[in-house]
Structure formats: structure tokens, C-alpha cells
C-alpha positions in Angstrom: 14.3 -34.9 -30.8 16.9 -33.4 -32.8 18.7 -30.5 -32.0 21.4 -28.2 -33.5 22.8 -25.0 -32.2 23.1 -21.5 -33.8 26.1 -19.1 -34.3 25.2 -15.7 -32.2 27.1 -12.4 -33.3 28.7 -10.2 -30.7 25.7 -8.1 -30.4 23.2 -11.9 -30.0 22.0 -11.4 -34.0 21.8 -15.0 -36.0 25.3 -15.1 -37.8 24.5 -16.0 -41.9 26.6 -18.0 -44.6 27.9 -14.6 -46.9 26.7 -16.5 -49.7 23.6 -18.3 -49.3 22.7 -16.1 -46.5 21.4 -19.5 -44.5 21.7 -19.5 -40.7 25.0 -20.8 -39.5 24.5 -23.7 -37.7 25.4 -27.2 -36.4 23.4 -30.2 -35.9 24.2 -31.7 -32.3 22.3 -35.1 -32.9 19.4 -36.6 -31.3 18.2 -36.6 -27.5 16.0 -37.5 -25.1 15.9 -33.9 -23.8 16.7 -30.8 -24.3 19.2 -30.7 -20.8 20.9 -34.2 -22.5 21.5 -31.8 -25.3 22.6 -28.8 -23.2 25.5 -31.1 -22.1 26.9 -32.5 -24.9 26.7 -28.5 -26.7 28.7 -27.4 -23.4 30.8 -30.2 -23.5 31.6 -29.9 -27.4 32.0 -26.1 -27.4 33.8 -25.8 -24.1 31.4 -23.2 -23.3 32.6 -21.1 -20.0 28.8 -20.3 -19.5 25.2 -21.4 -20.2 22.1 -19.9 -19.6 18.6 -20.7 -20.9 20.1 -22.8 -24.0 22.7 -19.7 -25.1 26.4 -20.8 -24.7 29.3 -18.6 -24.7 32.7 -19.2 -24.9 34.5 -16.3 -23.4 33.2 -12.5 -22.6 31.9 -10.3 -25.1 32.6 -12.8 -28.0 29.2 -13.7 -29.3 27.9 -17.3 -28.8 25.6 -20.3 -29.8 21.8 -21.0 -29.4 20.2 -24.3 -29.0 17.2 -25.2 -30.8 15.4 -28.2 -31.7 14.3 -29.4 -35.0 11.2 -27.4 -34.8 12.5 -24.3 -33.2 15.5 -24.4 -36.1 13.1 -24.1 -38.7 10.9 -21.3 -37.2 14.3 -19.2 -37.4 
């Protein structure tokens, strides 16, 4: 499955491109499963905390959602 992650606003809204207004995201590739992709996120993000596919980097900064290909699109 494919899987990207999803730019989180301080208060956990979807961040969007000013322009186009899409969601501001980045594909993390393809995986067996979704806790293969929870790694390599964590690991590429140096996230200081995970919890139920939301990653954050430091305290009271905002943060990343991960989604797969199907999830992405319902967004």
C-alpha cells in the first residue's frame, strides 16, 4: 500500500498549499504495513512522539498524519 503523511497545524487542522488550497502532504512510498510505514515516517521526520499514526516533532508545534492511498483521498 501506499502511504503519505499529512501536515497538522498547531491546533491538529490539515495545513493547505496558499494557492491551490490542496492538502500539504508527502508521499512516504510503499509498504507492507502500516507499522513498516510508521517507522520509516518517525525515522524520516525525527519525530520525538507517535501515537495512533500522528507524529510530532516537538511540544505544541503542530505535526504530521499518516494515511494510506485510500485514506489520502477521503481527506
Amino acid at each position: 500500500m501506499n502511504y503519505f503523511f499529512v501536515y497538522l497545524g498547531f491546533g491538529g487542522d490539515v495545513i493547505r498549499e496558499v494557492h491551490t488550497h490542496e492538502i500539504m502532504n508527502q508521499q512516504v512510498g510503499e509498504f507492507e504495513s502500516r507499522e513498516e510505514a510508521m517507522e520509516a515516517v518517525c525515522e524520516q521526520l525525527k519525530c520525538s512522539s507517535m501515537v495512533h499514526g500522528l507524529f510530532t516533532k516537538r511540544d505544541n508545534a503542530g505535526g504530521f498524519l499518516l494515511c494510506d492511498a485510500h485514506e489520502f483521498v477521503e481527506l
